[in-house]
C-alpha positions as CSV (number, residue, x, y, z in Angstrom):
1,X,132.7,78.1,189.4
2,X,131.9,74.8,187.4
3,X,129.1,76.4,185.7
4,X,131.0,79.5,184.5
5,X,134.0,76.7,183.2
6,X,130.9,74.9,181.7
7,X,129.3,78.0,179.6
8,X,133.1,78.7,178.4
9,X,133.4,74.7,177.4
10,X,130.2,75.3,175.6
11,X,131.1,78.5,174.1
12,X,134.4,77.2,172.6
13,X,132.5,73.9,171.1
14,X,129.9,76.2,169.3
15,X,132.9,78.4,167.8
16,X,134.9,75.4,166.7
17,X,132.1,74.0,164.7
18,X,130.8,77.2,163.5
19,X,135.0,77.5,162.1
20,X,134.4,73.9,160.8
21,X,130.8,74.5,158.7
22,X,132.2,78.0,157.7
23,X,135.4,75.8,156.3
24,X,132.7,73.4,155.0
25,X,130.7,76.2,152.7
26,X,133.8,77.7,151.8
27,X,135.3,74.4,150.3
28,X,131.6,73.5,148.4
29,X,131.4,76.5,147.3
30,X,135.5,76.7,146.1
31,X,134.2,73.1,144.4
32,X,131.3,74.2,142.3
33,X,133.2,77.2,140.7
34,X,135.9,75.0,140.1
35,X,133.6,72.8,138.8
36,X,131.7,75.5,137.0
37,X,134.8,76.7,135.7
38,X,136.2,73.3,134.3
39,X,132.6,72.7,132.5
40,X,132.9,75.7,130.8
41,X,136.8,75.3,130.0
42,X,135.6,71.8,128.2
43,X,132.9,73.3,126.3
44,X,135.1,76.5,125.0
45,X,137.8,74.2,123.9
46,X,135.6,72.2,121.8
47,X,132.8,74.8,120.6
48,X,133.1,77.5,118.6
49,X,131.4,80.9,118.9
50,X,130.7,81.1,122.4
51,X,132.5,84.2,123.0
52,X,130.7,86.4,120.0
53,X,127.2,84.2,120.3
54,X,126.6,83.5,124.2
55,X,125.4,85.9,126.5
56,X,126.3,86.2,130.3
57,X,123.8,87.9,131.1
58,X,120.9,87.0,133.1
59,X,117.6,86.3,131.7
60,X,113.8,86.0,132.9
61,X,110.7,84.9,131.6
62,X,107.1,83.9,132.6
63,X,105.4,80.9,131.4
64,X,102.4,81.8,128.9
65,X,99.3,80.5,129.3
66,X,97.4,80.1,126.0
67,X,94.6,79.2,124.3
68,X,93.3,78.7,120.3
69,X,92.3,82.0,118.6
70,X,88.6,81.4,117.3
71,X,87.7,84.1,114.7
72,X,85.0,86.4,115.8
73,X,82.4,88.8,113.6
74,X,84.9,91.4,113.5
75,X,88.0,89.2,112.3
76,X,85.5,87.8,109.5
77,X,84.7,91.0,108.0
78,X,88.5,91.7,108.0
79,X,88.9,88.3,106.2
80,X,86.1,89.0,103.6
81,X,88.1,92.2,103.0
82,X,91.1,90.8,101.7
83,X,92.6,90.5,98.1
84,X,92.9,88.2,96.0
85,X,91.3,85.1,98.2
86,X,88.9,82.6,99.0
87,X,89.0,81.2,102.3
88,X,87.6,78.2,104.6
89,X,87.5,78.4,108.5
90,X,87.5,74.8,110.3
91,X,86.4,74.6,113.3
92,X,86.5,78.7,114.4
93,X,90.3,78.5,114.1
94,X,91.5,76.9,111.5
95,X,92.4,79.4,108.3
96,X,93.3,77.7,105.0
97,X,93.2,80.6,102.2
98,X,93.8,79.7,98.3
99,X,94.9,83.1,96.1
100,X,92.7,83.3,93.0
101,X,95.9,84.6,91.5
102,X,99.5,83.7,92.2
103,X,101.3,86.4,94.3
104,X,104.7,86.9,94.3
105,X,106.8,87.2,97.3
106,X,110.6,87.9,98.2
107,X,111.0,87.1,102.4
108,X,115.0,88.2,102.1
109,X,113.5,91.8,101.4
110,X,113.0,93.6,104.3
111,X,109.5,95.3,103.0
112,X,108.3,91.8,102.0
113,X,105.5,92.0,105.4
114,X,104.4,95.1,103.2
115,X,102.8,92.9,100.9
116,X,101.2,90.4,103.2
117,X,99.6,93.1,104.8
118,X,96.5,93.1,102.2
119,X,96.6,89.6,101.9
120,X,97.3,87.6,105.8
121,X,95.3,88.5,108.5
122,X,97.7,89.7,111.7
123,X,100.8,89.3,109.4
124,X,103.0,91.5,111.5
125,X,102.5,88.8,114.3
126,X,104.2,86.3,112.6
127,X,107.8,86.1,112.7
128,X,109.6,84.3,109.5
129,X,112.0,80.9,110.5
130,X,112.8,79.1,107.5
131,X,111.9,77.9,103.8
132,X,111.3,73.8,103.4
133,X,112.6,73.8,99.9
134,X,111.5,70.2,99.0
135,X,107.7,71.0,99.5
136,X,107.7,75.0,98.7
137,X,106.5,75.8,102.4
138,X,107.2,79.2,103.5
139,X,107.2,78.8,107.7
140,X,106.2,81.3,110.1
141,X,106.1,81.0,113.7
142,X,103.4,83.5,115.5
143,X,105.2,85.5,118.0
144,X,103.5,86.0,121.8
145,X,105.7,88.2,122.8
146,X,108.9,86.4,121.9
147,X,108.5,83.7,118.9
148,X,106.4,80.3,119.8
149,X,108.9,77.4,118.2
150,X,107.5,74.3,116.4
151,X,103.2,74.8,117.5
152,X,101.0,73.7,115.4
153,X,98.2,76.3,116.7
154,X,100.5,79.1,116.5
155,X,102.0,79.3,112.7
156,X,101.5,80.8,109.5
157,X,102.8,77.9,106.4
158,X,102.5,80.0,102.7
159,X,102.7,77.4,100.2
160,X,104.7,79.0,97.2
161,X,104.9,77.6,93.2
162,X,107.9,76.5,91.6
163,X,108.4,80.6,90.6
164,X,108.3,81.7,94.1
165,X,104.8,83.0,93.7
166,X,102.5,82.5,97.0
167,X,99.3,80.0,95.9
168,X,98.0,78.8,99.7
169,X,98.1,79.3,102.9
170,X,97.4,77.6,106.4
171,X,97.0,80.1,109.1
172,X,96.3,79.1,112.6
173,X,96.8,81.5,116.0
174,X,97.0,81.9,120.2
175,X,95.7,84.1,122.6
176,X,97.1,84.9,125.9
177,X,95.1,84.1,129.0
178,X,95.7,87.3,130.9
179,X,93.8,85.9,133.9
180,X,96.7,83.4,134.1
181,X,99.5,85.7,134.0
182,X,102.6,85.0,135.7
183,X,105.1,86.3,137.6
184,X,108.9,85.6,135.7
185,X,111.5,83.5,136.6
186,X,114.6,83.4,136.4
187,X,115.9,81.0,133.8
188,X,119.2,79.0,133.0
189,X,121.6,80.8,131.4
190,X,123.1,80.4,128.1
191,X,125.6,78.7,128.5
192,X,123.7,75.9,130.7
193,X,121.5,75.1,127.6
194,X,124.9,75.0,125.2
195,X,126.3,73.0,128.0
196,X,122.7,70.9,128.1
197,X,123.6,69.9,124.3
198,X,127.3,69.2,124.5
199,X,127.8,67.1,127.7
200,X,124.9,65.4,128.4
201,X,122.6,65.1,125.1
202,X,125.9,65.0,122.6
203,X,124.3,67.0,120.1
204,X,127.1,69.1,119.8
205,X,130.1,67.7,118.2
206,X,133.7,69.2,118.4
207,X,134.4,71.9,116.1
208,X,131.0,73.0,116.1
209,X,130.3,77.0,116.0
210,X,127.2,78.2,118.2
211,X,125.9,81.0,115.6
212,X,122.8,82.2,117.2
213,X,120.7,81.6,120.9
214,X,117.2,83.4,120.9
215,X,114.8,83.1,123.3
216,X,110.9,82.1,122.8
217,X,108.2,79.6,123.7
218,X,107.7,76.2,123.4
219,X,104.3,74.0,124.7
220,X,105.5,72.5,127.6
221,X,101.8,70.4,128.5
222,X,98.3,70.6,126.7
223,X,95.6,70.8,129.4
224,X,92.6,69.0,128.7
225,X,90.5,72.2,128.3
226,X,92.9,73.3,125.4
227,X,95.1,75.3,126.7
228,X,98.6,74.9,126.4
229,X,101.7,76.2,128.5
230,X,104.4,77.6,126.9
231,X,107.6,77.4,128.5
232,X,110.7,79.6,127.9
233,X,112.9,77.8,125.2
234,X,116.6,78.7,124.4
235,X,116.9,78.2,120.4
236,X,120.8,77.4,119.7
237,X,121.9,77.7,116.2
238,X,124.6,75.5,115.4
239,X,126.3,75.9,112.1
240,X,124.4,78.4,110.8
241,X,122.5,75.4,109.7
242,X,120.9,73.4,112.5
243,X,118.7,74.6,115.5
244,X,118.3,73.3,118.9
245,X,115.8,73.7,121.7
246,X,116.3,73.7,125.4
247,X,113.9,74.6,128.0
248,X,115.5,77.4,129.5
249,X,113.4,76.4,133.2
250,X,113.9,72.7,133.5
251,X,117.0,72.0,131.2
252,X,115.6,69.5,129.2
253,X,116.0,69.7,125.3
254,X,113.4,69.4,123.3
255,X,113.0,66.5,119.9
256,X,113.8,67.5,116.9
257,X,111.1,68.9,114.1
258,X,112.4,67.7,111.0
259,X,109.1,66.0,110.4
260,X,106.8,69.4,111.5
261,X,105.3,70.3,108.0
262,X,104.3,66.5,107.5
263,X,102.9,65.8,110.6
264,X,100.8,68.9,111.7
265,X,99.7,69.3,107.4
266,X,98.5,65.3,108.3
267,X,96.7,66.5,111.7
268,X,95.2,69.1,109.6
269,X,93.8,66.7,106.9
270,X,92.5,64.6,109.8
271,X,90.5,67.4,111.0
272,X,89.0,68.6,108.3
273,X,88.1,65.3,107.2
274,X,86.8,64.2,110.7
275,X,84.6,67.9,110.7
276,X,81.2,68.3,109.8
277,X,81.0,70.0,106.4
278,X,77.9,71.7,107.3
279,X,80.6,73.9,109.8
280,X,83.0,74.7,107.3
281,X,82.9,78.5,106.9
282,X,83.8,80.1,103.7
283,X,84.3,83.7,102.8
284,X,84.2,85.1,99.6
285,X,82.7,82.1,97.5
286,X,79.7,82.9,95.8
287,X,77.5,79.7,95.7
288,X,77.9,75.9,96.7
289,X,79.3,75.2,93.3
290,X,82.7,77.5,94.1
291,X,82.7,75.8,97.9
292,X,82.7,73.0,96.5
293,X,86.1,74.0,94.3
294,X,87.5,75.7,96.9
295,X,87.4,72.9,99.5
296,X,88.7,69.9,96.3
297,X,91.3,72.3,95.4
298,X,93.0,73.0,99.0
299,X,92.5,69.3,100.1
300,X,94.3,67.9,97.1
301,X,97.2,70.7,97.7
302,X,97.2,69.6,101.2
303,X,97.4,65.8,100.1
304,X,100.4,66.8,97.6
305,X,102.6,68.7,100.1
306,X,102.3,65.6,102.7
307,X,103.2,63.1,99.8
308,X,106.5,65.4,99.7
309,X,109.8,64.7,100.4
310,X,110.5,66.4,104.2
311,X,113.0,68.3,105.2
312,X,112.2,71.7,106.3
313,X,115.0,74.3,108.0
314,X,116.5,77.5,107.9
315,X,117.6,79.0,104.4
């Protein structure tokens, strides 16, 4: 009889507090929307464009694993081929080409990728961010399956003349490493990474107007064997003007790039200048006397964009 009177003690106990932790969960969870809900109600009132520029949706992504293109036989006899060039390889992956003859270009017409296709090796890989106006860079970011923000080993720079006319350019690319492929993740949501900005980094000021968020890549570690890992990025235009980047795993933003053309036109200089000359490769020089143009001729352009005014962004 006790026992029975026991089990039904017992019984009643584990109910109560199973009514108690279901009233727990219920009122955490009640919390977090609410909280949730507030968040969001702060950043509408004070940010523009959410409604027409921020997704609900949700998104996934793997990370990339990647390594430095080097240029085989094959992509040499492509180079030799095109018009209008000399070139110079440093170390197997980095392409600087100088046109014999000024080329003009027009990157707001649609069939402008038309005319690189004679003249850039893997053009149509290369997706077109902005114009630095102060130094007459044309920047292009290479694409692995979704643009690759702000890498040095994964960019296409056309230097242009004061007529629009392409002189130069710097030419560096990635590969996927498809024995690390990965699985993808789901990643923060849109609003997280405009959230990411506003609240906690105050980037975003009141009255701003989110115009754009893209997805893409951006190197989130350099292993010592030279790989890199790129990490899904939210890009959020602000402004129409000003672009922000938020890794769309972690939450993090990323720093700013308005020193990019400086610094990674520097690191190239340092390179070639710290490279064996005997390993330079050129294509479509005739003799040691034209090398030997070629290479003054693209170090001093190099020399003269870095001693530039910076400032490169979206036009």
């Amino acid at each position: 009889m006790q026992w029975n009177q026991t089990k039904l003690l017992f019984i009643i106990c584990f109910l109560v507090l199973d009514i108690f932790l279901i009233q727990q969960l219920l009122t955490k969870e009640e919390y977090k929307y609410s909280e949730e809900s507030s968040t969001e109600q702060e950043i509408s009132s004070n940010i523009k464009g959410l409604e027409e520029n921020v997704s609900e949706k949700s998104f996934k992504a793997p990370l990339i694993y990647a390594m430095n293109k080097s240029y085989s036989e094959a992509d040499i006899d492509k180079l030799e081929q095109l018009d209008n060039q000399q070139q110079l390889i440093v170390n197997d992956y980095l392409l600087i080409g100088r046109f014999k003859e000024p080329v003009p270009i027009n990157v707001e017409e649609e069939s402008y990728q038309d005319k690189l296709d004679n003249l850039i090796l893997n053009n149509t890989e290369y997706t077109f961010w902005g114009k630095d106006s102060d130094k007459n860079i044309l920047v292009f970011f290479q694409r692995i399956e979704l643009p690759v923000f702000y890498n040095k080993n994964a960019l296409l720079f056309i230097q242009v003349n004061d007529d629009g006319e392409m002189v130069q350019y710097v030419q560096t690319m990635m590969e996927k490493e498809e024995s690390e492929s990965q699985e993808p993740e789901k990643l923060n949501s849109q609003m997280n990474a405009i959230s990411t900005l506003f609240l906690k980094e105050n980037l975003l000021k009141t009255g701003d107007t989110v115009t754009e968020v893209n997805l893409g890549y951006h190197n989130l570690i350099s292993l010592p064997n030279g790989e890199q890992v790129l990490n899904p990025t939210w890009n959020v235009q602000v402004n129409e003007t000003d672009d922000y980047f938020v890794n769309a795993i972690e939450g993090h933003n990323y720093p700013s790039n308005t020193d990019f053309i400086d610094t990674t036109y520097n690191e190239f200089i340092k390179e070639i200048d710290a490279t064996d000359a005997s390993t330079f490769l050129y294509l479509q020089t005739k003799d040691e006397k034209e090398e030997e143009a070629l290479y003054k001729s693209i170090k001093k352009s190099l020399l003269n964009i870095v001693n530039t005014t910076i400032g490169v962004g979206n036009e």
